[in-house]
C-alpha positions as CSV (number, residue, x, y, z in Angstrom):
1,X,94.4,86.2,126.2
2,X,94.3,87.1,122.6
3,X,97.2,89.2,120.9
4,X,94.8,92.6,120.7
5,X,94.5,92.7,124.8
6,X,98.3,92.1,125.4
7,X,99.0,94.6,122.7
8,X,96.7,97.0,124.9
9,X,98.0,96.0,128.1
10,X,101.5,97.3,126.4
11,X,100.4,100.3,125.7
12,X,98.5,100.6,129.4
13,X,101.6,100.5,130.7
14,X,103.7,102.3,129.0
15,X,101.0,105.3,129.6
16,X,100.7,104.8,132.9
17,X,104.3,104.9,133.7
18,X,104.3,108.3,134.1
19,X,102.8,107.8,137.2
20,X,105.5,106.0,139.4
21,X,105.0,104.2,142.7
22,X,104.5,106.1,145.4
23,X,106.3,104.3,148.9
24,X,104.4,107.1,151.3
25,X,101.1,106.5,149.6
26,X,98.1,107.9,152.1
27,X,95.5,105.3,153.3
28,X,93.0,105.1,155.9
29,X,95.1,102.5,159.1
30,X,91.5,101.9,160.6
31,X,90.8,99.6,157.0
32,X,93.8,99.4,155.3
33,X,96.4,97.5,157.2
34,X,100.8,98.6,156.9
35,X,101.6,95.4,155.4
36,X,98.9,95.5,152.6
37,X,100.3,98.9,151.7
38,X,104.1,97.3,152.2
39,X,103.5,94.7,149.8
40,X,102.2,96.8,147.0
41,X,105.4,98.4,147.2
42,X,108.2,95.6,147.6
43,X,106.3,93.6,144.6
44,X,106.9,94.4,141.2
45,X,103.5,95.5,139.3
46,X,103.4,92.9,136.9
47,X,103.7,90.4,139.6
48,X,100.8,91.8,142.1
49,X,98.4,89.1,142.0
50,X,94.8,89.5,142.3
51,X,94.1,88.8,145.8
52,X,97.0,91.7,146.7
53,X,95.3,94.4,144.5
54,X,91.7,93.6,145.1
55,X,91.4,95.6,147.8
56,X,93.1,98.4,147.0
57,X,91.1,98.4,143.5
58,X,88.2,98.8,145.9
59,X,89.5,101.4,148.0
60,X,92.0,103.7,145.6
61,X,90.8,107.0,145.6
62,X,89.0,107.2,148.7
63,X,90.7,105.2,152.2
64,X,93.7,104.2,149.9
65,X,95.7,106.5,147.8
66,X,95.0,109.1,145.4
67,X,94.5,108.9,141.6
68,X,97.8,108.9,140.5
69,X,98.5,105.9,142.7
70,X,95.2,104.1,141.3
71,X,96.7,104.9,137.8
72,X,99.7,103.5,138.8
73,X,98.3,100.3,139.6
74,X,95.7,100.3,137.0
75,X,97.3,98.5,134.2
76,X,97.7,95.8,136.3
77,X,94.4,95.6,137.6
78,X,93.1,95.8,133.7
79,X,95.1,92.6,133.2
80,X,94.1,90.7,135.7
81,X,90.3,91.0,134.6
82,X,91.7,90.1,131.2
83,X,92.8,86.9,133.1
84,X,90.0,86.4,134.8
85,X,91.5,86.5,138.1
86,X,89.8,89.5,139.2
87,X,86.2,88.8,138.4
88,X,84.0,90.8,140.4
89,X,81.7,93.0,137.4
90,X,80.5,95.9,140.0
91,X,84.6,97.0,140.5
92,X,85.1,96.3,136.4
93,X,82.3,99.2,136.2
94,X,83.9,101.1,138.8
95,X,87.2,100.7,137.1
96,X,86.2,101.3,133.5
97,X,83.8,104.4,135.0
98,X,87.2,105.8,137.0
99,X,89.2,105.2,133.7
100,X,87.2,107.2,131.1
101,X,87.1,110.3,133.7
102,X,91.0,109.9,134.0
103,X,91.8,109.6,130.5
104,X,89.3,112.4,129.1
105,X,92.7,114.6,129.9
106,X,95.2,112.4,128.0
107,X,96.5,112.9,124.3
108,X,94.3,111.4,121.4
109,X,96.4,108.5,120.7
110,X,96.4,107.6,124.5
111,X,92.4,107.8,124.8
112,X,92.5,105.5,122.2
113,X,94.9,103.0,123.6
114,X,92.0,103.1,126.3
115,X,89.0,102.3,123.7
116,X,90.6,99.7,122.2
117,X,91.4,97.8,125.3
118,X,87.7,97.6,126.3
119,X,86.8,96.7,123.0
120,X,89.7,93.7,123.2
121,X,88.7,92.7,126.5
122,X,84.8,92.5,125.2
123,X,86.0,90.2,121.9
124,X,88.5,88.2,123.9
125,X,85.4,87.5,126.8
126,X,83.3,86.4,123.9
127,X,86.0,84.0,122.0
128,X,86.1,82.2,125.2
129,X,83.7,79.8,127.4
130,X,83.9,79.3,130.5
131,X,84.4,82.6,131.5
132,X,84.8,84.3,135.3
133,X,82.2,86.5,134.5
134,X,78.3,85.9,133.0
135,X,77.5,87.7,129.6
136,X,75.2,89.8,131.6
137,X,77.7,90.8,134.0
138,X,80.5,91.8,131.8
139,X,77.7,94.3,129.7
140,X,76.6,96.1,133.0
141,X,80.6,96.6,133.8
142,X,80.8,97.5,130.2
143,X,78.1,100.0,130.5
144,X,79.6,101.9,132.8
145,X,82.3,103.0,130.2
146,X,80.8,103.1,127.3
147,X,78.0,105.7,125.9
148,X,76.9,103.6,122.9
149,X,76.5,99.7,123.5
150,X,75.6,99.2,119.8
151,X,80.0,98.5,118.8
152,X,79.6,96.0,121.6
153,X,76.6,94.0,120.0
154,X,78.5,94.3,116.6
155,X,81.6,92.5,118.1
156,X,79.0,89.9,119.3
157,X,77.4,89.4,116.1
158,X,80.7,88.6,114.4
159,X,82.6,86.6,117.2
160,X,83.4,82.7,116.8
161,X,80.1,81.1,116.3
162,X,80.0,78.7,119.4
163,X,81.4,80.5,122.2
164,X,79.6,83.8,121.2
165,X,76.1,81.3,120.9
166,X,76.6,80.4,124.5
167,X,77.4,83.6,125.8
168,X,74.0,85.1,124.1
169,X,72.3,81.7,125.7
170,X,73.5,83.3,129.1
171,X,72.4,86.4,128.7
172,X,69.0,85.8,127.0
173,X,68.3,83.2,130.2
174,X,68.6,86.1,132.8
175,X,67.8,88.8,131.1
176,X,65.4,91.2,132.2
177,X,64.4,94.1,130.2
178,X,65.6,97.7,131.6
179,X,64.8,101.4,132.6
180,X,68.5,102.2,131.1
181,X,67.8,103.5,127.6
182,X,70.8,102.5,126.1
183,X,69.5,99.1,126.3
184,X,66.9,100.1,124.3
185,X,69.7,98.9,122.0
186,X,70.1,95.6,123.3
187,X,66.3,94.9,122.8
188,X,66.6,96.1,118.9
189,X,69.3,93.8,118.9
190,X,68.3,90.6,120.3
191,X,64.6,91.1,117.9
192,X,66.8,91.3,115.1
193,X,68.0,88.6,113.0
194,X,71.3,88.0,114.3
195,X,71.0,86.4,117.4
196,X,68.7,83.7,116.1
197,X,70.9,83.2,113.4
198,X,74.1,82.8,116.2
199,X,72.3,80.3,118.0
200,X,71.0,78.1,115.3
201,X,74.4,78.2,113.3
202,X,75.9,76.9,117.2
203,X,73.1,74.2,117.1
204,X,74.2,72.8,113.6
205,X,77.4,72.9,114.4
206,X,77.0,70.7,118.0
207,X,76.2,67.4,118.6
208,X,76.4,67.7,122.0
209,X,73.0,66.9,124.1
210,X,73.6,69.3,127.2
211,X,74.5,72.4,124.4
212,X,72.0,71.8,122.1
213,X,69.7,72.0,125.2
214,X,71.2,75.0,126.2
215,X,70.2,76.7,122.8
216,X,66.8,75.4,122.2
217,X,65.9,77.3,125.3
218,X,68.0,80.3,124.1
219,X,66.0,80.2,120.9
220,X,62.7,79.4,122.5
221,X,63.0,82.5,124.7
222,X,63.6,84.7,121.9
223,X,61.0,83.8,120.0
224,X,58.9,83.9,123.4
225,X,60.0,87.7,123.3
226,X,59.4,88.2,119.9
227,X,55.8,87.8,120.3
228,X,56.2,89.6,123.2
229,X,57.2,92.7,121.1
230,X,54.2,92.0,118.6
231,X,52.2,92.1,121.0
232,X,52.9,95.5,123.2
């Protein structure tokens, strides 16, 4: 995890400690069983693992506790997707969508302790490989937050040259062209010259069979979609 996600982890939690644990927390006892509940609250936060949260991650706000007990937990739950021990992109989405509603009320200098941890998580993701989650996957959760994908494909043009490369070889091999407008953006993008330019500084830079493999085809179906575009 790189130093700008822990840094906004810190400030997660600080925020969010204005909304303490609540032992009496309501929740649905036809899905959610006592002891789940009973070991959110003997556990410290910091030491919930994923397997004890995901549930409740699923469930907060509707069988299992209010919002003030999701934003209790939430921190947490942020960190263990920066870990990559929660890894499911649909509740990212859901989490990220829950979070910008919750923090539209909070002070400035909070709703930006929020912005820059999605921006963190989105450079750290793309500075790593392997990662728990596709390319494709973490920009659908991503969506969900953000109103303007276009800071996100910045980040991607600029992050280290191999890992970024193999991210964008990902993508590019399942991607399927949307309805969503906003990724009218990511179409601009990938026909631009940046993402040609990614994979073929990654190729130079390999001499590894299997990779180079991997982005040829990248740069084959590009170029495939180039001519696509020329010809619509």
């Amino acid at each position: 995890m790189q130093q700008e996600v822990s840094q906004a982890l810190t400030a997660l939690y600080r925020i969010c400690a204005r909304y303490p644990l609540n032992p009496d927390m309501s929740y649905c006892r036809h899905c959610v069983g006592e002891d789940e509940v009973r070991v959110l609250c003997e556990i410290p936060l910091e030491g919930l693992s994923a397997e004890q949260l995901r549930r409740f991650a699923w469930k907060a706000g509707g069988t299992w506790g209010d919002d003030r007990d999701w934003l209790h937990f939430l921190p947490r739950i942020l960190e263990l997707f920066a870990l990559g021990a929660l890894d499911e992109p649909t509740l990212l989405g859901k989490t990220l969508g829950w979070l910008k509603t919750a923090a539209a009320g909070w002070p400035v200098d909070d709703r930006a302790v929020v912005e820059s941890y999605r921006f963190a998580l989105w450079q750290d993701f793309l500075a790593t490989w392997p990662t728990a989650m596709a390319a494709d996957e973490m920009v659908e959760a991503l969506s969900e937050f953000a109103e303007d994908l276009q800071p996100y494909l910045d980040i991607w043009s600029a992050a280290p040259v191999v890992p970024a490369a193999r991210h964008l070889a990902s993508f590019v091999a399942c991607y399927v062209i949307p309805v969503h407008d906003e990724y009218g953006r990511i179409e601009a993008w990938i026909a631009s010259d940046t993402p040609l330019r990614l994979l073929d500084t990654a190729r130079a830079a390999t001499a590894e069979a299997n990779l180079i493999a991997e982005l040829d085809s990248a740069i084959a179906r590009i170029r495939e979609y180039l001519a696509y575009r020329e010809r619509r």
